[in-house]
C-alpha positions in Angstrom: -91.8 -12.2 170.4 -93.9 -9.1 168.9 -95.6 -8.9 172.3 -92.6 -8.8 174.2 -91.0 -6.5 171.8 -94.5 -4.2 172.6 -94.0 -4.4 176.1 -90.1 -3.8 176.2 -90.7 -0.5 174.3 -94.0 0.5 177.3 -92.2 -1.0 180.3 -90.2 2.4 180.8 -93.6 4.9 180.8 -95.2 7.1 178.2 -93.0 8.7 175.2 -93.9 10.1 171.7 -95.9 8.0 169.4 -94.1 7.1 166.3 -95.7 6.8 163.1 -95.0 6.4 159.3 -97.1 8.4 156.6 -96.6 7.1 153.2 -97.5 8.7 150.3 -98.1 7.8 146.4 -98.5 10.3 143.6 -102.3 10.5 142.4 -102.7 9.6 138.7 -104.9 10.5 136.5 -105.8 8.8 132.9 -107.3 12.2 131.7 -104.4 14.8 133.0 -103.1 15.5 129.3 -99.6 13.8 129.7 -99.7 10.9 126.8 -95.9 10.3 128.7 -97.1 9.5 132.2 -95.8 6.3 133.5 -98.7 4.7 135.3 -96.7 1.9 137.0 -93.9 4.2 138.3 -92.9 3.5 141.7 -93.4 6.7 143.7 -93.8 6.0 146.9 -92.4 8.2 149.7 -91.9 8.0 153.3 -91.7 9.9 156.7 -92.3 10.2 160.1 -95.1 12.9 159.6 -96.8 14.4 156.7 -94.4 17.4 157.2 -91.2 14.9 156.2 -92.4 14.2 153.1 -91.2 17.7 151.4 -88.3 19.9 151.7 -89.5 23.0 150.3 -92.8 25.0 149.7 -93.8 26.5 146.4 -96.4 30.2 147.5 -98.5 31.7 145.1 -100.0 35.2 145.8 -103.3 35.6 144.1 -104.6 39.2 143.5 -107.3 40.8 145.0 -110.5 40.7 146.9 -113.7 39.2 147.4 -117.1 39.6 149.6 -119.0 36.4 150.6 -121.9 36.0 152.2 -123.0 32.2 153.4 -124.8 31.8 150.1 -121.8 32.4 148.0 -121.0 29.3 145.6 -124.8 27.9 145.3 -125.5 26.4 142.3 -121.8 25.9 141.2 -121.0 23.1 138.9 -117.9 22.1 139.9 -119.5 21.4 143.0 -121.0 18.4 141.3 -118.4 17.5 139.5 -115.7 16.8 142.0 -118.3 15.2 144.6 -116.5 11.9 145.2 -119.1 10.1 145.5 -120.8 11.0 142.2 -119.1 8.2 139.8 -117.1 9.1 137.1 -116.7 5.3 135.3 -117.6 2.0 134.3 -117.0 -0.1 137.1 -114.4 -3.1 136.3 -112.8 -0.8 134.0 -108.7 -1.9 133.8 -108.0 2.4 133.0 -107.3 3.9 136.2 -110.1 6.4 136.7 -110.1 9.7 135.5 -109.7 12.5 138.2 -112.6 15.4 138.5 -112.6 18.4 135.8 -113.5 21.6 136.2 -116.5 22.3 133.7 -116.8 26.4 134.7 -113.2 28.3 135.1 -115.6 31.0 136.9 -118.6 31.1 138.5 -120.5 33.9 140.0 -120.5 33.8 143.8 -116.5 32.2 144.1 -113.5 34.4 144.0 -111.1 32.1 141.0 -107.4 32.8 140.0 -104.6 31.5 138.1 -101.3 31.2 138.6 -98.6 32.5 136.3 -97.3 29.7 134.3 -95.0 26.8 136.3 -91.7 27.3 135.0 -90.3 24.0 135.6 -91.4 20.4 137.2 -92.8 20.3 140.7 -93.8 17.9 143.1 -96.4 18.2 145.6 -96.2 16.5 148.3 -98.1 16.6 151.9 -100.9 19.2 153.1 -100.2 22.4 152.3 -102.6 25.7 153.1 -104.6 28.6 151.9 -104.0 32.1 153.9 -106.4 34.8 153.8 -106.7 38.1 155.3 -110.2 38.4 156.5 -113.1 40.3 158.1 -115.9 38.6 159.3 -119.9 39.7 160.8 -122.1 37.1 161.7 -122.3 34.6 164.1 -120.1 32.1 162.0 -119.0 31.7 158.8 -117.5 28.6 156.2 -114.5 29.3 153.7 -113.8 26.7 151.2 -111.2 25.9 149.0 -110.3 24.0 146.0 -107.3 24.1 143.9 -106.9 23.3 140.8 -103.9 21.8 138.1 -104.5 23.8 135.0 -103.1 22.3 131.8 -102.1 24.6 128.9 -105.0 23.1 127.1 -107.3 24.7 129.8 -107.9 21.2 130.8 -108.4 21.8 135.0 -108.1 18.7 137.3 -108.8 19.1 140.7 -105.3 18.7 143.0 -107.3 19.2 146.8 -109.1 20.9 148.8 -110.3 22.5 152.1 -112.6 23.8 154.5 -112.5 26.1 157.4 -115.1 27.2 159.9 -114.9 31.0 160.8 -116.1 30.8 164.4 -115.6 34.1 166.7 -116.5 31.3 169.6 -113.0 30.0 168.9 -110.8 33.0 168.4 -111.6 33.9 164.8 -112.5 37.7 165.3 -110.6 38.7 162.1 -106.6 39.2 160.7 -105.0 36.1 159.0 -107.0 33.2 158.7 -105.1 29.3 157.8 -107.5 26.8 156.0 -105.8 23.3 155.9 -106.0 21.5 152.8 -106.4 17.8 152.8 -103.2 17.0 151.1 -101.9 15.1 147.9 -98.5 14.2 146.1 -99.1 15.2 142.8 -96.4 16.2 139.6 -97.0 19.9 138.6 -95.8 19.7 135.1 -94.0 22.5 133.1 -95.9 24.8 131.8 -99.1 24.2 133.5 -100.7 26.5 136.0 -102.5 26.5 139.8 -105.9 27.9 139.8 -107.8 28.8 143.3 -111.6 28.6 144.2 -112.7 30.2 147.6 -116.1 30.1 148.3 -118.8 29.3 151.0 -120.7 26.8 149.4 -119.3 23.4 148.5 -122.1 21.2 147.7 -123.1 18.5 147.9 -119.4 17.2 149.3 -119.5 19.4 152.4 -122.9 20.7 154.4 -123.1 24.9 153.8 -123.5 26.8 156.6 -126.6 28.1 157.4 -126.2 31.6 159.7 -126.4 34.8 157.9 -122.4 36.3 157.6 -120.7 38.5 155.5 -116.6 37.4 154.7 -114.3 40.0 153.0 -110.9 38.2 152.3 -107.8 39.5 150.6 -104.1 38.9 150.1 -104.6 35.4 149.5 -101.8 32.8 149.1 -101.6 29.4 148.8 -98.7 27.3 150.3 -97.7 23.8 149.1 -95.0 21.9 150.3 -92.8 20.1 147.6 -90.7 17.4 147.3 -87.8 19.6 146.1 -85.6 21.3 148.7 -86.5 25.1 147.4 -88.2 27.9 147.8 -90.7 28.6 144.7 -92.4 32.3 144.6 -95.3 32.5 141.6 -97.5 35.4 141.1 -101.4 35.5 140.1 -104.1 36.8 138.2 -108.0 37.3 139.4 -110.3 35.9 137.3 -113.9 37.1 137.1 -117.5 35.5 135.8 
């Protein structure tokens, strides 16, 4: 029956695939909220990644910064959020705790913060980090990680990204869109979004390796949320 239900759908020629994307909230036994409920059922549904949210939540961060394909070397939160760098006792029963930031700046990354989340959001999907650039070189590699800052200070690592700046392609300058790999994760109340942007990422993701230069500026990150609004936050720099 399930083969004659493939071919009755075939028979008639070639049409949009249809898929299902289902999503469950990351959770984390180290995120600071002693009222998480770790067997809540959260799981959501959609056709496409994009389905899963009804709104986005931007955050303009200030200012500018100048990279050059060394930029980020030697930075310990590249370590610490390798995922393949274990984090706990194997067989434990406590879900395992999610990567923390050990350096809110480092020389060679451009960080900011977000002003302070003014109510309960939920991420959900991909979501992107936009950039105004200028690039010399031959290519160059902007990556991104952000960041759920508690009011602690206590930083867990939400997603990240990558891009590859490549005039071959198109990239000759103007507004440049790095895709982040996605999550569904609860932005709490009074917590905060920081931003790392760098071209180093090790040892998760191979540096590149021809000499560039990258100014960027008027950067925002967009993240798609569950709730059917429109959130605008503002940002501060933050230096080494």
């Amino acid at each position: 029956m399930r083969a004659w239900g493939f071919v009755q759908s075939n028979i008639n020629g070639a049409h949009d695939r249809q898929t299902h994307v289902y999503s469950e909230p990351t959770i984390c036994a180290n995120d600071t909220d002693t009222d998480q409920n770790l067997t809540a059922a959260q799981q959501l549904e959609g056709r496409t990644p994009e389905d899963l949210s009804h709104g986005t939540m931007t955050i303009n961060y200030p200012g500018a910064d100048s990279f050059t394909e060394l930029s980020g070397t030697g930075d310990p939160d590249g370590l610490a959020t390798d995922p393949l760098t274990p984090e706990i006792v194997p067989g434990s029963a406590v879900p395992p705790p999610c990567r923390v930031s050990g350096a809110a700046t480092f020389s060679g990354r451009y960080s900011a913060l977000s002003e302070t989340v003014d109510r309960h959001v939920l991420y959900v999907g991909l979501g992107d980090v936009q950039v105004d650039y200028v690039q010399t070189g031959v290519t160059a590699q902007l990556d991104a990680r952000v960041w759920d800052v508690a009011p602690n200070g206590t930083a867990i690592l939400v997603t990240r990204g990558t891009y590859r700046i490549d005039p071959a392609k198109g990239d000759i300058g103007g507004t440049l869109r790095l895709p982040l790999f996605g999550n569904q994760w609860n932005i709490e109340l009074g917590h905060r979004i920081r931003i790392d942007l760098s071209e180093v990422d090790t040892p998760y993701l191979v540096p590149g390796k021809t000499p560039n230069t990258l100014n960027i500026s008027d950067i925002r990150l967009v993240l798609p949320t569950r709730e059917a609004t429109t959130l605008t936050f503002a940002g501060s720099q933050t230096s080494a």
